[in-house]
KEVEX-131449 format. One record per residue (C-alpha): residue in three letters; x negated, y negated, z negated. Coordinates in Angstrom, 1 decimal, m for minus. Layout:
<sites>
[ALA,[X,Y,Z]]
...
</sites>
This chain:
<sites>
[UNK,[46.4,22.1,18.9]]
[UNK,[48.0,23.3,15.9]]
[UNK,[44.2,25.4,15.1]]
[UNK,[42.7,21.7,15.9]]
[UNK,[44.8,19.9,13.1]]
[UNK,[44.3,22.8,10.2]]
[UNK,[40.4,22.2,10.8]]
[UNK,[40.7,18.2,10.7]]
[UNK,[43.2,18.9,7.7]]
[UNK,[40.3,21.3,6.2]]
[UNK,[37.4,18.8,6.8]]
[UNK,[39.6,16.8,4.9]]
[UNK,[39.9,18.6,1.9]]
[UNK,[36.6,19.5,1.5]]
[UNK,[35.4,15.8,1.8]]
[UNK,[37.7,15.0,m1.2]]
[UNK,[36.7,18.0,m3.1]]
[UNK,[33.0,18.9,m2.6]]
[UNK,[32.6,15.0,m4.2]]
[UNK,[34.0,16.0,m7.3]]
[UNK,[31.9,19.1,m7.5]]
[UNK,[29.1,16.8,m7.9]]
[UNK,[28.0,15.6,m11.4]]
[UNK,[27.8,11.9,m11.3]]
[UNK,[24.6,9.9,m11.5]]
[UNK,[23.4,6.5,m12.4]]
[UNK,[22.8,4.0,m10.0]]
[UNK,[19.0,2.4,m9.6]]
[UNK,[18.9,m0.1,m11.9]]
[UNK,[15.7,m2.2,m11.6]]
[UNK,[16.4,m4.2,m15.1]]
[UNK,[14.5,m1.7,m17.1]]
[UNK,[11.5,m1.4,m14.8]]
[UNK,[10.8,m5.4,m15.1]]
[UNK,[11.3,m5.5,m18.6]]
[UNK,[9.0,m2.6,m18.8]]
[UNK,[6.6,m4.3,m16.6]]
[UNK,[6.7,m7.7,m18.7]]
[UNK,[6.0,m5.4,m21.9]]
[UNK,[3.4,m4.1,m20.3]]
[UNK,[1.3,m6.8,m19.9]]
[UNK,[m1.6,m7.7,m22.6]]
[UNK,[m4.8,m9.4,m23.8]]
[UNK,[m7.9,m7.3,m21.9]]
[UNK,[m10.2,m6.2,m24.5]]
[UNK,[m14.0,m5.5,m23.3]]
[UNK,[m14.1,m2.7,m20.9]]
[UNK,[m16.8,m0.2,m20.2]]
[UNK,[m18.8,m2.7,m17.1]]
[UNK,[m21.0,m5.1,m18.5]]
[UNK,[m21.6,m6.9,m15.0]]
[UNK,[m22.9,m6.4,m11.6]]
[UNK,[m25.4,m3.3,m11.8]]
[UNK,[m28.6,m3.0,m10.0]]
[UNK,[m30.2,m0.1,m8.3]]
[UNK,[m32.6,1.7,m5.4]]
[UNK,[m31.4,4.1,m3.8]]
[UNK,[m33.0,6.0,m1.5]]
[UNK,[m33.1,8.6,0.9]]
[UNK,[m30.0,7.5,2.8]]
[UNK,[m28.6,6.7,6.6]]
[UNK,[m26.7,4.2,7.9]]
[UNK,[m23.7,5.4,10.3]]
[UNK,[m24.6,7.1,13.2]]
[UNK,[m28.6,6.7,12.5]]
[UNK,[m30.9,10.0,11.8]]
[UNK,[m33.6,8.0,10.0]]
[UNK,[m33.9,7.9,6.3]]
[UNK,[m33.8,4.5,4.8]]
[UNK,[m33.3,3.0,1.1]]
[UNK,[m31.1,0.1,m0.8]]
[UNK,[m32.4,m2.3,m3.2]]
[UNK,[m29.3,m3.6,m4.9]]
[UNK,[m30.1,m6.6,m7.4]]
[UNK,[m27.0,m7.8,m9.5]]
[UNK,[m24.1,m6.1,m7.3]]
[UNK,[m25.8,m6.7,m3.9]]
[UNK,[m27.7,m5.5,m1.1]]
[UNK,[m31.1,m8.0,m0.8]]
[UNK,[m33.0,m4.9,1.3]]
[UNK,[m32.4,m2.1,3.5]]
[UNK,[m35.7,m0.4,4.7]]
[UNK,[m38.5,1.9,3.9]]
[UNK,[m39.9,m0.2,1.1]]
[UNK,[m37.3,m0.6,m1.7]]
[UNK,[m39.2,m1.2,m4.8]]
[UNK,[m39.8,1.0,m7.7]]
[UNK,[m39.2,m1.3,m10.5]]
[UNK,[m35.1,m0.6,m10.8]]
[UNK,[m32.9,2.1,m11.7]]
[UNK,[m33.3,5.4,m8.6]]
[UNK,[m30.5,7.4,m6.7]]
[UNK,[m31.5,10.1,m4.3]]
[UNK,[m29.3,9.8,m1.5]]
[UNK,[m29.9,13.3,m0.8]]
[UNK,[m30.0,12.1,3.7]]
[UNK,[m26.6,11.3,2.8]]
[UNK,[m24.9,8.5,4.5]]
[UNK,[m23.8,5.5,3.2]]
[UNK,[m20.7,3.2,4.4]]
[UNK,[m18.9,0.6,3.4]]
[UNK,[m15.9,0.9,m0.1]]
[UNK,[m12.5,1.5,2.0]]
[UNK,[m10.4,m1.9,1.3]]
[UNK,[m6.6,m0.9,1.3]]
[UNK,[m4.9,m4.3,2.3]]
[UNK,[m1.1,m3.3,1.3]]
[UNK,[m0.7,m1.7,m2.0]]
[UNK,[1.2,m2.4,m5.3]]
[UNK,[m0.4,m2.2,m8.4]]
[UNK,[2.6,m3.1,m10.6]]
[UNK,[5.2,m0.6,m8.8]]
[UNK,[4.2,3.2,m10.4]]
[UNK,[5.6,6.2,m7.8]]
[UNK,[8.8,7.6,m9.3]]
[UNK,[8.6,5.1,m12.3]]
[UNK,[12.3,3.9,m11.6]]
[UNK,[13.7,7.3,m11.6]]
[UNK,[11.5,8.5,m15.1]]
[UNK,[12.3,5.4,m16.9]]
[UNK,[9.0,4.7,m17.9]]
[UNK,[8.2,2.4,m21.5]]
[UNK,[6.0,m0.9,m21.5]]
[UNK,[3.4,1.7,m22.8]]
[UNK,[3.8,4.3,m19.8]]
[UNK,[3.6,1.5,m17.5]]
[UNK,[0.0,m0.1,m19.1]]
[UNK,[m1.2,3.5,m18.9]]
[UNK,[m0.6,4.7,m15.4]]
[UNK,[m1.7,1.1,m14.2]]
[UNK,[m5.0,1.3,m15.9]]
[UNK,[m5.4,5.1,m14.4]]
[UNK,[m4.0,4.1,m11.0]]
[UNK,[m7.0,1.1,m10.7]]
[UNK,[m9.7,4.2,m12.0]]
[UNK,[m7.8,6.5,m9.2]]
[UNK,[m8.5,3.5,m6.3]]
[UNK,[m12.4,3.7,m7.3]]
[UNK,[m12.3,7.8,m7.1]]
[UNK,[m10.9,7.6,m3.7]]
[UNK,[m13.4,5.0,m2.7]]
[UNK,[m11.1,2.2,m2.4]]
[UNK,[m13.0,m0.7,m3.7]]
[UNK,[m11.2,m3.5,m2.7]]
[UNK,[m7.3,m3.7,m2.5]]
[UNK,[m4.7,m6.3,m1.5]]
[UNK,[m1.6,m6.2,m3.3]]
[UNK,[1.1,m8.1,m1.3]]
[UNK,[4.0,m8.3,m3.7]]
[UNK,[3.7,m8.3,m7.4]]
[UNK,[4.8,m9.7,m10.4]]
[UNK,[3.1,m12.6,m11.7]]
[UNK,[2.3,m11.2,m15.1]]
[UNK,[1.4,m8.3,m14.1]]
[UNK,[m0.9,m9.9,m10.9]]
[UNK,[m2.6,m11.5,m13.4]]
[UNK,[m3.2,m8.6,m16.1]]
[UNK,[m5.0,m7.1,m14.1]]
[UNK,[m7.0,m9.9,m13.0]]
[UNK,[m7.7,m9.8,m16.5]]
[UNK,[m8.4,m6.6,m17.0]]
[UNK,[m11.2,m6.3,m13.9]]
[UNK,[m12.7,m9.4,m15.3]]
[UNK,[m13.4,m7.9,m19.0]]
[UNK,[m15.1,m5.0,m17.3]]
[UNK,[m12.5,m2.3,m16.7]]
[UNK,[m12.5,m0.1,m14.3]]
[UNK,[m11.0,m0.9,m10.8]]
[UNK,[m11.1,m2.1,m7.1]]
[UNK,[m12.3,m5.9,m6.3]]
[UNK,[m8.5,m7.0,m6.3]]
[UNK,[m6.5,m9.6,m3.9]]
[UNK,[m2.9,m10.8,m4.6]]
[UNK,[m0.3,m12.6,m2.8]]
[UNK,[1.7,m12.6,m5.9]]
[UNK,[5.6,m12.9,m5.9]]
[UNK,[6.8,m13.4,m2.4]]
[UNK,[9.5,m15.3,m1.0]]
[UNK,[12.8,m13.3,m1.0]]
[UNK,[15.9,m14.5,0.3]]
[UNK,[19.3,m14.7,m2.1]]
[UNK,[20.6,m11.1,m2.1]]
[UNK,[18.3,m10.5,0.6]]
[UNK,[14.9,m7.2,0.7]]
[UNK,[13.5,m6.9,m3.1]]
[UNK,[15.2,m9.9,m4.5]]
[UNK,[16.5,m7.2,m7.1]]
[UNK,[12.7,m7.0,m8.1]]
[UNK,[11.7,m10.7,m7.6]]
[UNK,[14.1,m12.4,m8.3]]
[UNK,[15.5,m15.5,m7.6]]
[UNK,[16.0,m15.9,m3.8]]
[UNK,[15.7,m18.8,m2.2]]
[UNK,[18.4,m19.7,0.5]]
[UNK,[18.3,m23.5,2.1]]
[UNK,[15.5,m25.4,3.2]]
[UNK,[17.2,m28.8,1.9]]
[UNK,[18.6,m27.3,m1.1]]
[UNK,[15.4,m24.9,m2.2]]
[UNK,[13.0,m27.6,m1.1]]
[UNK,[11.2,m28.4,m4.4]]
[UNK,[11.7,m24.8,m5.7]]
[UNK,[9.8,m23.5,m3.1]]
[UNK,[7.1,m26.0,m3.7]]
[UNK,[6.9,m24.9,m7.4]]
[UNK,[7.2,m21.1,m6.3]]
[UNK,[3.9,m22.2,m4.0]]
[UNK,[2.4,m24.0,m6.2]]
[UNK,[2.0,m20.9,m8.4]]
[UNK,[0.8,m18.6,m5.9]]
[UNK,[m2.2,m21.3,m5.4]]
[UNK,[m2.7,m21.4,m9.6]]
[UNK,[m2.5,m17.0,m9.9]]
[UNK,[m5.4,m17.4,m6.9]]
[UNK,[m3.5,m16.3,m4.4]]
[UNK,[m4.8,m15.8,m0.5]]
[UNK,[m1.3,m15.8,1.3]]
[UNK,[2.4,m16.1,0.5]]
[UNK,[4.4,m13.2,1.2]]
[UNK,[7.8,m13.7,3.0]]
[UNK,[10.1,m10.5,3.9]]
[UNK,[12.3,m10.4,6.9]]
[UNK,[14.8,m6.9,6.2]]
[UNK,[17.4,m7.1,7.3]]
[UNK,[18.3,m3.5,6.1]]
[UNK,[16.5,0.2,6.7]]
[UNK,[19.7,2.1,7.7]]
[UNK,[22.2,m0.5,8.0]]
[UNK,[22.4,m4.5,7.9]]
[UNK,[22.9,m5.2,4.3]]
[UNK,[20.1,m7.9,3.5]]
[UNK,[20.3,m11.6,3.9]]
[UNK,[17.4,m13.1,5.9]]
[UNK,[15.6,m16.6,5.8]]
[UNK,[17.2,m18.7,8.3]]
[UNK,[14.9,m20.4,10.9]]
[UNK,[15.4,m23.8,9.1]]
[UNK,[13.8,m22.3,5.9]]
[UNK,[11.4,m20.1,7.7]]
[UNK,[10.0,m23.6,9.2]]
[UNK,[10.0,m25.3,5.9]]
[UNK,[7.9,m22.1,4.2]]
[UNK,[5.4,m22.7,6.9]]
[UNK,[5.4,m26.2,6.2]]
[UNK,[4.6,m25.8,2.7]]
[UNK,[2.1,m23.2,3.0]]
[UNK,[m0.3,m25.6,5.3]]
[UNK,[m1.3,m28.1,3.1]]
[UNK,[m1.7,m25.4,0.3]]
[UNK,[m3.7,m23.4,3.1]]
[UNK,[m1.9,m20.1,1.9]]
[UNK,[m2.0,m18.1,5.0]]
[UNK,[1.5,m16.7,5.9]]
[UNK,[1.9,m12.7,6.0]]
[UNK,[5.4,m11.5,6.4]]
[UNK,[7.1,m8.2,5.9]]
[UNK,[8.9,m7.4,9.6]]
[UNK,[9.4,m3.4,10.4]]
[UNK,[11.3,m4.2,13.6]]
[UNK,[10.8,m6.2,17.0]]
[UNK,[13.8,m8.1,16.3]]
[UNK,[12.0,m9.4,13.1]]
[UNK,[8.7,m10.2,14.5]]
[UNK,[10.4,m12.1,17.0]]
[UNK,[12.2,m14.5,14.3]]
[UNK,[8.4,m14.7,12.8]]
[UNK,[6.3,m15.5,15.4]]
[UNK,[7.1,m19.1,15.9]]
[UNK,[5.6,m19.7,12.4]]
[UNK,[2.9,m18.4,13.7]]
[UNK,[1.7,m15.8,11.2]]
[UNK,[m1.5,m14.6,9.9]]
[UNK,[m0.2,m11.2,9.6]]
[UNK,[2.1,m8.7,9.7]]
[UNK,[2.7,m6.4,6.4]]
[UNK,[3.8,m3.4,8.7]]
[UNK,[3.8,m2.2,11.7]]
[UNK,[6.8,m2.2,14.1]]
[UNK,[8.0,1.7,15.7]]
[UNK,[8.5,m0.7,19.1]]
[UNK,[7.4,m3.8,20.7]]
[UNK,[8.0,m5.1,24.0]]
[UNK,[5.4,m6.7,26.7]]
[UNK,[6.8,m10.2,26.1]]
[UNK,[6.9,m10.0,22.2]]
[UNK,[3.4,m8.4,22.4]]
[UNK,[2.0,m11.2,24.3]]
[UNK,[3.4,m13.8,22.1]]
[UNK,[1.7,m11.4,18.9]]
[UNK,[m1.4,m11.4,20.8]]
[UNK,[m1.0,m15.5,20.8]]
[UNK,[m1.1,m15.9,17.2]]
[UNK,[m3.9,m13.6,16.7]]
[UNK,[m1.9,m12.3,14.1]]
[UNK,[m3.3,m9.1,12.1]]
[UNK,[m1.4,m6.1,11.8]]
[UNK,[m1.2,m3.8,9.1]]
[UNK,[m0.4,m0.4,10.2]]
[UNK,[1.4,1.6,6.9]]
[UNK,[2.1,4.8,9.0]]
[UNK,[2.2,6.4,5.6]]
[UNK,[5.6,5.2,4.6]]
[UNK,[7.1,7.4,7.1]]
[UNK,[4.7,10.7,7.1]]
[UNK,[4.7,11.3,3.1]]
[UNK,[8.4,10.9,2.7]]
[UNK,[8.3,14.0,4.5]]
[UNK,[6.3,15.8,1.7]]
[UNK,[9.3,15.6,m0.8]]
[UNK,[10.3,19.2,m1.3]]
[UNK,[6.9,20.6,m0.3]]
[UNK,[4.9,18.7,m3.2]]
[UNK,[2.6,21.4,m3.0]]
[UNK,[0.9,19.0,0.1]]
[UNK,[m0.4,16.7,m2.9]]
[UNK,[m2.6,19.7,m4.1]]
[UNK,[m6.0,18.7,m2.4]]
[UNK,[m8.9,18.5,m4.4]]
[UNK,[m8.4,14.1,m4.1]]
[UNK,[m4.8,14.4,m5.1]]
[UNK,[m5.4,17.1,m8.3]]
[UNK,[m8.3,14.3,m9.8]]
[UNK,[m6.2,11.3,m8.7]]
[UNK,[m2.7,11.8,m9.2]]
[UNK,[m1.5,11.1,m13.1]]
[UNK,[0.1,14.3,m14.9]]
[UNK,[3.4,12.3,m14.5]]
[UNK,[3.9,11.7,m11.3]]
[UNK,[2.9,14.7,m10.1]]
[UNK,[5.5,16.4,m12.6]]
[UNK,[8.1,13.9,m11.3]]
[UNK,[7.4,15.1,m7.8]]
[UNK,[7.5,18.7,m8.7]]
[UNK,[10.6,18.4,m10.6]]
[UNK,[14.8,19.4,m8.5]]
[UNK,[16.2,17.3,m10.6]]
[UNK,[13.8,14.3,m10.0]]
[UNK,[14.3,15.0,m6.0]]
[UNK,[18.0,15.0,m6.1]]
[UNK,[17.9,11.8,m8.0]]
[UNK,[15.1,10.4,m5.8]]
[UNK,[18.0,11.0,m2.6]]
[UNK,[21.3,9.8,m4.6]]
[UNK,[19.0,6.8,m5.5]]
[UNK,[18.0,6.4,m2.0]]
[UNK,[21.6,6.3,m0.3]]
[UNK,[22.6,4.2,m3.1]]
[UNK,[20.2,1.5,m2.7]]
[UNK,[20.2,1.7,1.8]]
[UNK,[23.8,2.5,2.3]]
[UNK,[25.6,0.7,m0.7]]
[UNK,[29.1,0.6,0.9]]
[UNK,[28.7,4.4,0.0]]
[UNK,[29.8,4.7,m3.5]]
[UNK,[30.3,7.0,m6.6]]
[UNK,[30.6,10.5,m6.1]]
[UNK,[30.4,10.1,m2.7]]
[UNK,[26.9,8.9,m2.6]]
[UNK,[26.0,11.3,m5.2]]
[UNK,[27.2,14.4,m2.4]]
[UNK,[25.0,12.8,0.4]]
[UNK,[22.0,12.5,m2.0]]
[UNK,[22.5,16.5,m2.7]]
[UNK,[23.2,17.4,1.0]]
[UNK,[19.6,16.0,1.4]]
[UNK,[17.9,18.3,m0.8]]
[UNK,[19.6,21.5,1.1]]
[UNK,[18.0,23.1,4.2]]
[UNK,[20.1,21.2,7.2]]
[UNK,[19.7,17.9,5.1]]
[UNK,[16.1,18.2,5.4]]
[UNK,[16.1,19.3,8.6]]
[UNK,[17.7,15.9,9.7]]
[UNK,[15.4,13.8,7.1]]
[UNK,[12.1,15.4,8.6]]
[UNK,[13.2,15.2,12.3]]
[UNK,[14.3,11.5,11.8]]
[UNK,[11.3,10.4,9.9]]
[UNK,[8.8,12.7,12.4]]
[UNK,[10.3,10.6,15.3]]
[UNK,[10.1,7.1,13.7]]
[UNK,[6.3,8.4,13.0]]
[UNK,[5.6,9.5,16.6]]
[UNK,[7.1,5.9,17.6]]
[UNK,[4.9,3.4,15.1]]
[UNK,[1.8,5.4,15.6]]
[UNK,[2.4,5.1,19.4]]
[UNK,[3.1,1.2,18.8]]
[UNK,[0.0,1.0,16.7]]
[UNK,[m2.1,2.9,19.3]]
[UNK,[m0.5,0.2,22.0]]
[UNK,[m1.4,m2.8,19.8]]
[UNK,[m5.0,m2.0,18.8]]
[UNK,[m5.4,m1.0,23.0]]
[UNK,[m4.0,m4.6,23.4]]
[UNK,[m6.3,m6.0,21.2]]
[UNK,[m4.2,m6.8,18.2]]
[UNK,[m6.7,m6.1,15.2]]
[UNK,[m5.3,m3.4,12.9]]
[UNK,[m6.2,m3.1,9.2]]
[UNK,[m5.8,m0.2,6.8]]
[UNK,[m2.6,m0.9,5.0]]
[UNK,[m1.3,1.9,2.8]]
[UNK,[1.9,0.8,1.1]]
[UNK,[0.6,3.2,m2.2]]
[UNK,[2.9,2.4,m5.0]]
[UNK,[5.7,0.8,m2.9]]
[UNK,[9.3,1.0,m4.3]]
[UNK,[9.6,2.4,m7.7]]
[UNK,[11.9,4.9,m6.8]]
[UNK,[9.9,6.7,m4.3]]
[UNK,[7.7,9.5,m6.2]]
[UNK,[5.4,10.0,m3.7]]
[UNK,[3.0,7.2,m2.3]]
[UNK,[0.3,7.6,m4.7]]
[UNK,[m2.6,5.4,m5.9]]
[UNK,[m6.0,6.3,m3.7]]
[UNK,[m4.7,9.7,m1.9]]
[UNK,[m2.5,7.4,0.1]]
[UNK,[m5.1,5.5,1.3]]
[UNK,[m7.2,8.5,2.6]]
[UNK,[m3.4,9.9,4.5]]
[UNK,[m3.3,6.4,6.2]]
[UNK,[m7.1,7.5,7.3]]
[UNK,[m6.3,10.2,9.1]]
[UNK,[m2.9,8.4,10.8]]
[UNK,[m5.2,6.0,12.4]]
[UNK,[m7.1,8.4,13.7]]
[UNK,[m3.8,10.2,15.3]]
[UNK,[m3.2,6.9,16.6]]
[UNK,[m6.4,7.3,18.8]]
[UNK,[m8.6,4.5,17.3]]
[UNK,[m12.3,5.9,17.4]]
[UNK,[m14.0,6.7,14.1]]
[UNK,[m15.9,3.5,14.9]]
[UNK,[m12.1,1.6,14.8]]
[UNK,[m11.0,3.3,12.0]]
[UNK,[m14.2,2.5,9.9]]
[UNK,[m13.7,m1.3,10.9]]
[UNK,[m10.1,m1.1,10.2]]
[UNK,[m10.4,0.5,6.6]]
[UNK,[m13.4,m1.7,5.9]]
[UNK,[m14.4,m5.1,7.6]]
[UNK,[m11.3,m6.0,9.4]]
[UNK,[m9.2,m6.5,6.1]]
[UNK,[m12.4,m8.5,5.1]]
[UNK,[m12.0,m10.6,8.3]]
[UNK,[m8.2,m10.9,8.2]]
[UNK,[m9.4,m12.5,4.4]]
[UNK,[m12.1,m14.7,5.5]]
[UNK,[m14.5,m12.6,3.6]]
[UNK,[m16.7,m11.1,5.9]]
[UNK,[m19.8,m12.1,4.7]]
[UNK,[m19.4,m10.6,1.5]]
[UNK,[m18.3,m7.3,1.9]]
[UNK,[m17.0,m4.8,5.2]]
[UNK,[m20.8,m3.6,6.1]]
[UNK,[m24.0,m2.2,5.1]]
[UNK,[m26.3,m5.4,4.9]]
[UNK,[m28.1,m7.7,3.1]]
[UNK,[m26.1,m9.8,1.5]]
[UNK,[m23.5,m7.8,1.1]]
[UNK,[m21.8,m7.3,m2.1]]
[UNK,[m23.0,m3.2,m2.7]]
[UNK,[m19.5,m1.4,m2.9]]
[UNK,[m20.7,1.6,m0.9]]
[UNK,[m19.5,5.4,m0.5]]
[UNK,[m22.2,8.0,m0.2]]
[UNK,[m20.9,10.9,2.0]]
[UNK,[m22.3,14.4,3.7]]
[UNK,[m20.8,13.4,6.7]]
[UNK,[m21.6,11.0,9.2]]
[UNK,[m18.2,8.4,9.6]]
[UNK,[m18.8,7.9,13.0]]
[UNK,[m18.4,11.6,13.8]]
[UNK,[m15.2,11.1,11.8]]
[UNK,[m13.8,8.9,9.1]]
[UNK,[m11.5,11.3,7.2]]
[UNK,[m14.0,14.6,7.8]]
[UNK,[m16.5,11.9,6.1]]
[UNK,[m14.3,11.1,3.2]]
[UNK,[m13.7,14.9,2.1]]
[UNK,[m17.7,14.7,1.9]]
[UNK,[m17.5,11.9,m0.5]]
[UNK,[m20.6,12.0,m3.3]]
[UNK,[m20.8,8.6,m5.2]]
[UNK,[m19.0,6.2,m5.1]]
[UNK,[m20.9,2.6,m5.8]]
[UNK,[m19.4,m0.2,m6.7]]
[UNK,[m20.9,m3.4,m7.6]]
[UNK,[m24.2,m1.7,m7.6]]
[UNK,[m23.2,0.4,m10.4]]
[UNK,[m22.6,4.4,m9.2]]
[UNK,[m20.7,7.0,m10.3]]
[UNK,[m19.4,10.4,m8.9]]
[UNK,[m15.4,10.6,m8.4]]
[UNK,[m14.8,12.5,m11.6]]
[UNK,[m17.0,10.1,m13.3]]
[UNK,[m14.9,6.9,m12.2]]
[UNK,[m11.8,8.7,m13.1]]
[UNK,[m13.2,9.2,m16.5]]
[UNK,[m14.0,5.9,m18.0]]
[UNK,[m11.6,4.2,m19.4]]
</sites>
């Protein structure tokens, strides 16, 4: 007994001392990064594409297909595919390569730069690693993205930007979304909203500017909290008065849920989609999701790269070393950058945990048994969304290719383009048939938009953002994409290195 006491009496001790071992950090402060963000923003002068590009090109096959056929693209669209293309424009040799559809990454965040938050970055950093991020998305073969949470000003900078000719994916906002007071992001979108009665004409104003920035959906997040409950939520009055709202304005609803809990306080406003993918569902909740014929995005990535932190080395593929700004790859490779990443982490998750004391928890992550508990906790809430995700696409709930790249400032990891080729490969762990995966990168976000008939396939009509590859996609969507060639978009074709190089 008397043994039993020294050790409690030890344990003790060291919790009060190893603390104050620890040099103290700051806390994430998101004041910076906003005012950084609004600095950021800037009249687009004339970029490098005059227009929609038009072009033969020849010697390719479709998916799946042996025989040789060619593309006439007139003015950023496919108006022939056959043996007889023309001479009279502009010729690319396919080489026999094949030729499929851009990828279209429908959960990304153009204004959020990986490890921004913990480097500090100036308006000036923040122009320049958005401008290489949008080249980096074109690279990868991303040619249409969907940004579901951004800052106005920046949402429409880059709007802007695309329309003067610069370099980027075809690009798709849902703007600021609808937090709830002290509730998930307010800290970055500030104000929340938190009565139906009260917020009533605020929320029409906050809707009324999603319609005017062009929006195709309003955002609403239901987080209750990652590792503990520490985030307001809408109430069902105001969740019924969003929906409301939304109709007449016809901005489709997509909410952020990452548990069954949450989907089931969203499903009776009948949602057009789900930002993420649950790690659970249950038959009756699944049968109610498959009633709304609501999509799902699957974002596997946020838990698998988070477990790439101290092994940045994982980042070093031949997509990552073109893609990946100078940067944020020195921010990932740097100790001190890690340790502040974790402090940052508990501090922002667990905020009952304060000073010194969240600083020692951060540190104990970086160590071997720290990450031993990290990477077995993240590897089982993997194993659990991408058997949920399996077991909704089986059900016949349509998945679409959502990355997350950018995500919360703090993170240093979920880059621009790479990220979309790791959420690739997770669908294909998931089980869904390179035929599934190729819809679900490609014309099921086009569907879940209502843009089908311009772009998701090879066809006439069809706007011409194509990736030529050595490999057929059907055999295998990710074996395809590390056999990427060109990469046209618009009509207008360049090799990765080319994209990444105009400015």
């Amino acid at each position: 007994m008397r043994r039993r006491k020294l050790m409690g009496w030890g344990l003790v001790l060291l919790l009060l001392i190893l603390p104050a071992l620890i040099a103290p950090s700051s806390t994430y402060d998101p004041t910076p990064l906003l005012a950084s963000l609004a600095a950021s923003v800037h009249p687009a002068s004339p970029g490098p594409l005059l227009g929609p590009g038009s072009l033969i090109v020849r010697s390719v096959r479709l998916p799946g297909s042996t025989r040789l056929c060619s593309l006439r693209i007139e003015q950023g669209r496919i108006v022939y595919v056959g043996d007889a293309p023309g001479t009279d424009l502009p010729q690319l040799d396919g080489g026999g390569h094949y030729v499929m559809p851009g990828l279209f990454d429908a959960h990304v965040h153009v204004s959020l730069a990986p490890g921004a938050a913990l480097r500090g970055d100036d308006a000036a950093t923040s122009a320049w690693l958005r401008a290489w991020h949008l080249r980096a998305y074109l690279a990868a073969g991303v040619t249409s993205i969907l940004d579901p949470a951004v800052d106005e000003r920046v949402s429409r900078d880059v709007s802007a930007r695309l329309s003067a000719g610069h370099v980027g994916p075809r690009y798709f906002t849902l703007g600021p979304p609808v937090t709830a007071r002290d509730g998930y992001v307010e800290d970055l979108f500030p104000p929340g909203f938190v009565d139906a009665d009260a917020d009533r004409e605020r929320l029409g104003r906050h809707l009324d500017r999603l319609v005017a920035l062009g929006a195709v959906g309003v955002k609403v997040p239901l987080e209750p909290g990652v590792l503990a409950p520490i985030w307001n939520v809408h109430s069902p009055q105001l969740l019924a008065e969003i929906q409301q709202q939304a109709a007449p304005r016809k901005l489709p609803l997509y909410v952020h849920a990452m548990s069954e809990a949450m989907y089931e306080r969203a499903l009776p406003m009948a949602p057009h989609a789900f930002v993420h993918a649950p790690p659970s569902v249950s038959d009756a909740t699944l049968r109610r999701l498959l009633d709304t014929h609501a999509y799902v995005m699957s974002t596997l990535s946020i838990y698998d790269v988070q477990r790439r932190l101290l092994s940045p080395e994982a980042f070093d593929d031949p997509l990552g070393l073109l893609t990946i700004p100078p940067i944020e790859r020195q921010t990932l490779h740097s100790p001190a950058m890690q340790r502040r990443y974790l402090i940052d982490m508990v501090g922002e998750n667990l905020p009952f945990v304060r000073g010194r004391y969240r600083d020692l928890l951060g540190v104990l992550g970086t160590t071997g048994p720290g990450q031993a508990i990290m990477q077995w906790a993240l590897r089982l809430r993997l194993d659990q969304t991408i058997h949920t995700v399996s077991r909704l696409h089986r059900a016949g709930v349509p998945i679409v290719l959502g990355s997350d790249s950018g995500n919360w400032p703090v993170f240093p990891f979920f880059f621009h383009g790479r990220t979309t080729w790791n959420e690739v490969a997770l669908l294909e762990q998931a089980g869904l048939t390179p035929s599934q995966t190729l819809h679900a990168a490609t014309l099921g976000p086009a569907q879940m938009l209502g843009i089908e008939g311009e772009q998701g396939t090879v066809a006439v009509g069809q706007r011409a953002d194509l990736l030529l590859v050595a490999a057929d996609p059907l055999q295998g969507v990710s074996l395809a994409l590390r056999s990427l060639q060109v990469v046209i978009f618009d009509g207008i074709a360049h090799t990765q290195q080319q994209w990444m190089q105009l400015p």
